[in-house]
N, C-alpha and C positions, 0 to 999 in steps of 0.2 A: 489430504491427497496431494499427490508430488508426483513427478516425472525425475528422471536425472541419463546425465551423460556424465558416462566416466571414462578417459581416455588412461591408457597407461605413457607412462613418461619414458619408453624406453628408443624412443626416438622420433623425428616428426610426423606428425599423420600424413598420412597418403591419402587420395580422393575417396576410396572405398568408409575409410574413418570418418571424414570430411562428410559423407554422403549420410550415413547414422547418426551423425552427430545433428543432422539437418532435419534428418525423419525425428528425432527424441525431439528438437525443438518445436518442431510440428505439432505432434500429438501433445508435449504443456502446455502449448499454449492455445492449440485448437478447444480444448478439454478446460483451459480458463485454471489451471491449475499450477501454483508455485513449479520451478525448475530446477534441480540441484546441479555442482557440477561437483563432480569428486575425481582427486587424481588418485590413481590407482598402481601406487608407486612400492606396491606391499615387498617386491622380490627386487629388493634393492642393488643386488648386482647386475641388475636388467638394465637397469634403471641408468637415461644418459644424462648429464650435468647439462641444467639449462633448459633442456626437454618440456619441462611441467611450464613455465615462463611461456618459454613458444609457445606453446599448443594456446595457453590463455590467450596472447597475443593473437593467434592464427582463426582463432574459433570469433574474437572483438572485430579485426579485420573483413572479417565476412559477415557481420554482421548479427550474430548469435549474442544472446544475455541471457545472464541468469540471474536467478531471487537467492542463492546462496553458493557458498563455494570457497575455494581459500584465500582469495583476493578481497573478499567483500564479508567474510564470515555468516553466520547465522546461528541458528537453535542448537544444532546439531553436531556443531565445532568441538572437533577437526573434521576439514575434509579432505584429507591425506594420510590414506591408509597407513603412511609409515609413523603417523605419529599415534594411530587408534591401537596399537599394541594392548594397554590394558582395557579394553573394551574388548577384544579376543581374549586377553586372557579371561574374563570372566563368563565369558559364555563357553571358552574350553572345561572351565573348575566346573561349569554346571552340568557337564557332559560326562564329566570323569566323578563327579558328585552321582550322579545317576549308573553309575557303570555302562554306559552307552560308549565307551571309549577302551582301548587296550595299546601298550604299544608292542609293536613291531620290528623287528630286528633281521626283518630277509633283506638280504640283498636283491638288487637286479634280477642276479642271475640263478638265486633260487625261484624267485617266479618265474620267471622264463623256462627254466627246466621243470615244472611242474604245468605252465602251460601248454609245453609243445610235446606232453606225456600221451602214448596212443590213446586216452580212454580221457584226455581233458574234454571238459567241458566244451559243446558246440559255439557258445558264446566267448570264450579262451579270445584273446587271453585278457583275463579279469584276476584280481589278486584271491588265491583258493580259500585264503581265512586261515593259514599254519597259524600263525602266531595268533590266535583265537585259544588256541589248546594251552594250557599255565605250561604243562609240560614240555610241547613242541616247541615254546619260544624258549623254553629255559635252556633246550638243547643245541637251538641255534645262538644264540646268547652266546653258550661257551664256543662254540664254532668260533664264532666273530666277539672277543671279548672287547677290542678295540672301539666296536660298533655301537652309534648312540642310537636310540629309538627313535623312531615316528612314531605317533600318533594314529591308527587308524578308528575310522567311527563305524560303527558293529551296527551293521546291516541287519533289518529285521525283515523275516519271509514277507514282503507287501508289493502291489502293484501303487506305483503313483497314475492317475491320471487327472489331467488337464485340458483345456480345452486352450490352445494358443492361438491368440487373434489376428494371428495372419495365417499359418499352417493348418489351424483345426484342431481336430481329437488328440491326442498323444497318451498313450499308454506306455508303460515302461515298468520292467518288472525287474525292482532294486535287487534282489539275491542272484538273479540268473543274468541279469544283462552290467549288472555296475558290480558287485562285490564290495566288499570293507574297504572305503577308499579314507585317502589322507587326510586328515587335516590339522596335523601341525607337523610338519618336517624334520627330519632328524637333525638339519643345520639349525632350529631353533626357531624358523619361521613361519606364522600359522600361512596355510593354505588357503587358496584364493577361495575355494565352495564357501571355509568358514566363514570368512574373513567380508567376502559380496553380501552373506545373509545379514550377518552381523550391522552390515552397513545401510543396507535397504529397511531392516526393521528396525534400528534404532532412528534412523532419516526418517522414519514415513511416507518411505516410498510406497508409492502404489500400481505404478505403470513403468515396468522394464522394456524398452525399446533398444534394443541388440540385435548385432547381425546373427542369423542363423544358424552359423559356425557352433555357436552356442548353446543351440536346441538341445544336443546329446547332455549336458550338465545341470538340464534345470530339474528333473526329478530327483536328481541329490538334491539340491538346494531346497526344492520344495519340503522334502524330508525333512532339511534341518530347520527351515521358519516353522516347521508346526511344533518339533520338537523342544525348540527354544522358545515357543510360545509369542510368535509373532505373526502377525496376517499374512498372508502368500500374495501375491501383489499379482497384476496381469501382466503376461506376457506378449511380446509384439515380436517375434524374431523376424527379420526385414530382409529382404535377399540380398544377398554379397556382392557387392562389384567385384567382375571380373575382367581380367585383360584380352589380350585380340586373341590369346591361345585358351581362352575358358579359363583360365587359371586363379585363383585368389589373389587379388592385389595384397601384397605384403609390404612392411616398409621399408625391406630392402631396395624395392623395385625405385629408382628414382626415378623413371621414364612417369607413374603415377605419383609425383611429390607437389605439395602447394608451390612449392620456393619454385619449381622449373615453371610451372603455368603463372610465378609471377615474372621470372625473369624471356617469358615471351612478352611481356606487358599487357598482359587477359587481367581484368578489374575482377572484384569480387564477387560485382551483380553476373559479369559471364560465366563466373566458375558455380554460382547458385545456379544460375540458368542450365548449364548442364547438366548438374548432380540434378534437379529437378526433373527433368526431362530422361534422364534415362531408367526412372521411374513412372514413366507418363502422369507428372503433377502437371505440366505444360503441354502440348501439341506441338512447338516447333522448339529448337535450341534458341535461345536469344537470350540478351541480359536481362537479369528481373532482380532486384533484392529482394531480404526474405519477409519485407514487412508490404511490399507487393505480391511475391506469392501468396501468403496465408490469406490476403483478400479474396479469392475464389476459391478459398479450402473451406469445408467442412470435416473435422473426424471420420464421419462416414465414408465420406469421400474418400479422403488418403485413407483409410482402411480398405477401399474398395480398389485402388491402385495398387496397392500393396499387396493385396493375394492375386489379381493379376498380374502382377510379374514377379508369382516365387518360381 
């Protein structure tokens, strides 16, 4: 059993990251269970020089640790998506071993013209499955001789459902709401769906705590841990911080950056203290470190905060 936090390195965390990153250390170590951290550094043009460094540095500062990671290693080394390349690749071979896989050769703007078609689909726009037909890709093929393939993984008629531990029921019907989606890119890079399952099942991970944002992706994903013969882990999607306009904190936004609440000269216990609190794990804002928080936590508990404020 395992927990993990995986930040991507495409630039510093902002408070909403800051604030997940605080809820996944919560539930490892309320649950008494190892923590992973994994950088998630897979689409490497994303990805800013220095970024992976900070974020370890920013998550130590506040006071967070982990039981594995790529500072300290463990069982499960690497944990840097950009180095697990042959670890996708073989659970792509088992994919494309099974015919579970085809590639793809539409562009953009053939979906897009067959999504916004009077008779597309009410769920639209979802990829229609052309390049499913040997024939249709061979067609579009020569259209675009230039064009390399993706990857897409061949949706079967199935309803996933789950039960997620702060949301509830979730039901999701892969052929009508998601369609034959990516997972390996025509630039050569596997896709994040594969790429997360890949990483949680060979981890053993068991407890995903992620913002919400993320709720629409996980009946893919469920899809592929079954199909690659790994356990489906539980899900905690957590509610998103948002700004004074409701908006998603993003990491452009610098007005939500660690570096500005430190160059106000705010300690780490005060910036815990409010990530805290705007989940009501506290009653008032004040400074608390996170090894003074978890002292009046129970699991239960932060789960019961947590579906009060989705």
């Amino acid at each position: 059993m395992s927990g993990r936090y995986a930040p991507s390195p495409s630039g510093p965390l902002h408070l909403g990251n800051l604030r997940t990153a605080l809820l996944a250390w919560l539930q490892a170590r309320l649950a008494e269970q190892p923590l992973i951290l994994r950088v998630e550094d897979l689409d490497l043009p994303r990805v800013k020089p220095g970024s992976s460094e900070q974020i370890l540095k920013d998550l130590r500062w506040l006071g967070f640790n982990w039981d594995e990671g790529p500072d300290i290693g463990g069982p499960a080394a690497p944990y840097e998506q950009s180095a697990r390349h042959p670890q996708y690749q073989q659970a792509f071979q088992q994919l494309l071993d099974n015919d579970l896989v085809y590639p793809c050769y539409c562009s953009r703007k053939d979906i897009q013209q067959v999504a916004s078609a009077p008779h597309a689909h009410e769920y639209s726009p979802i990829y229609p499955g052309t390049c499913r037909d040997p024939a249709k890709r061979a067609a579009i093929r020569q259209r675009h001789p230039e064009k390399t393939a993706a990857w897409r993984y061949r949706i079967p008629t199935h309803t996933i459902e789950f039960k997620d531990r702060i949301i509830g029921h979730i039901s999701q019907s892969l052929d009508r709401e998601v369609g034959d989606f990516v997972i390996k890119r025509a630039d050569g890079l596997f896709a994040y769906q594969l790429a997360v399952v890949v990483d949680d099942g060979m981890m053993g991970v068991t407890d995903v705590v992620r913002g919400a944002d993320l709720l629409d992706s996980t009946a893919q994903q469920i899809q592929l841990f079954e199909t690659l013969g790994y356990p489906v882990p539980s899900f905690w999607h957590v509610p998103l911080m948002l700004d004074n306009t409701g908006t998603k904190l993003s990491k452009r936004d610098g007005a939500a950056s660690l570096d500005l609440w430190k160059q106000q000269g705010k300690s780490a216990e005060m910036l815990i203290g409010h990530l805290a609190f705007t989940v009501g794990l506290i009653d008032e804002e004040r400074a608390i470190s996170t090894l003074e928080l978890i002292q009046g936590l129970t699991l239960d508990l932060l789960r019961d905060k947590l579906i009060n404020r989705r």
